[in-house]
Each structure stands twice: as C-alpha cells, then as structure tokens.
C-alpha positions as CSV (number, residue, x, y, z in Angstrom):
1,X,-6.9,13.2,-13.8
2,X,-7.0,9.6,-12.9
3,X,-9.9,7.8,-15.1
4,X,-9.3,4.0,-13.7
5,X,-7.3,2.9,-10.8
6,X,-6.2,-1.0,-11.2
7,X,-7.5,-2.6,-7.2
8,X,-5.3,-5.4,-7.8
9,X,-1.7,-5.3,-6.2
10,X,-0.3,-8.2,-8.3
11,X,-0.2,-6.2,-11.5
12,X,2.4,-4.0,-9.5
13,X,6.1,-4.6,-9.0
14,X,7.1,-3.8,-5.5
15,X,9.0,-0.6,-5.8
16,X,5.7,0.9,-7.7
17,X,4.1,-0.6,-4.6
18,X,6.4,1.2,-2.2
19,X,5.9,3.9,-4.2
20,X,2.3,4.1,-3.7
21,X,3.3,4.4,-0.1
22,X,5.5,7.0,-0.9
23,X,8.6,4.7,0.4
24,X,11.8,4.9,-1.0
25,X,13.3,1.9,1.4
26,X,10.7,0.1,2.6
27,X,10.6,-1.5,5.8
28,X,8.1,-3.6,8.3
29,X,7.7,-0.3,10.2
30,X,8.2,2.1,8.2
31,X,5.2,0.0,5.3
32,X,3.0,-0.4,8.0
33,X,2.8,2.9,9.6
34,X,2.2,5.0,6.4
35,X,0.2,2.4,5.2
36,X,-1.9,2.7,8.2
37,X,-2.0,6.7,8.1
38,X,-3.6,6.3,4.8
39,X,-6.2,3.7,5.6
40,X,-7.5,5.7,8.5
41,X,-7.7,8.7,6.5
42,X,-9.3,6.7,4.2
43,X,-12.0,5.4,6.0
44,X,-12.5,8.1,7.5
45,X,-13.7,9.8,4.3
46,X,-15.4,6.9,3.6
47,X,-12.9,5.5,0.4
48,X,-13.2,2.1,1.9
49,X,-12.2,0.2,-1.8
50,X,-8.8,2.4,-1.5
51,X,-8.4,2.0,2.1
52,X,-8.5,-2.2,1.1
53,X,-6.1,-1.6,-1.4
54,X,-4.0,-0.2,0.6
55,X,-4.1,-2.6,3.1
56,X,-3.5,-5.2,0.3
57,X,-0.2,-3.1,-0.8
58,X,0.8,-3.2,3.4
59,X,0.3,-6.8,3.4
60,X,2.0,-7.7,0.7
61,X,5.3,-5.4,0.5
62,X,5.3,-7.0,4.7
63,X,5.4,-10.6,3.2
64,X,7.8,-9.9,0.7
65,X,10.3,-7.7,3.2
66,X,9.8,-11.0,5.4
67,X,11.1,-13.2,3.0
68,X,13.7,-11.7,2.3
69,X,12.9,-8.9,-0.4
C-alpha cells in the first residue's frame, strides 16, 4: 500500500516519469494521450491533486521531448 505519494515531478527523472505513464518510448503523442486518459478518469472520480500531477508529468516529459530529450 502506498502511504505518501511525492506531488512534485522534479524529484523524478524522466524515465520514472514516463513510467508513471506507463511509456516505455515516450513521445509528444503518445505522453499526451495517455496522460490525458488518466486525467479524465481522474477527474472524473474526483482525484483532482493526481489528475494535476499528472498533468504536471504531461507537461514536463512534452518540454523535455521538445528540446531535444
């Protein structure tokens, strides 16, 4: 059982990030349509602090794909 998730995506490295995703090669697409499944989902059960983690981990795996990552 998870006791304490850590909110803040700069104490990952980016694969752990993709891995949160479940991404083995991460791409713009690929990041931000999982990443987007999940926030729905999320939301949708009303997990809003994961759902804006998530989106953090979308955003910044995108920024660092884009620059060359």
């Amino acid at each position: 059982m998870l006791l304490y998730m850590d909110y803040n995506v700069d104490n990952y490295t980016m694969p752990e990030l993709a891995s949160i995703l479940k991404l083995s090669t991460p791409s713009v697409s690929n990041v931000t349509s999982q990443a987007n499944s999940y926030i729905r989902s999320l939301v949708v059960s009303h997990d809003l602090q994961r759902a804006g983690f998530i989106d953090q981990v979308k955003n910044k795996l995108i920024q660092y794909i884009n620059e060359g990552g």
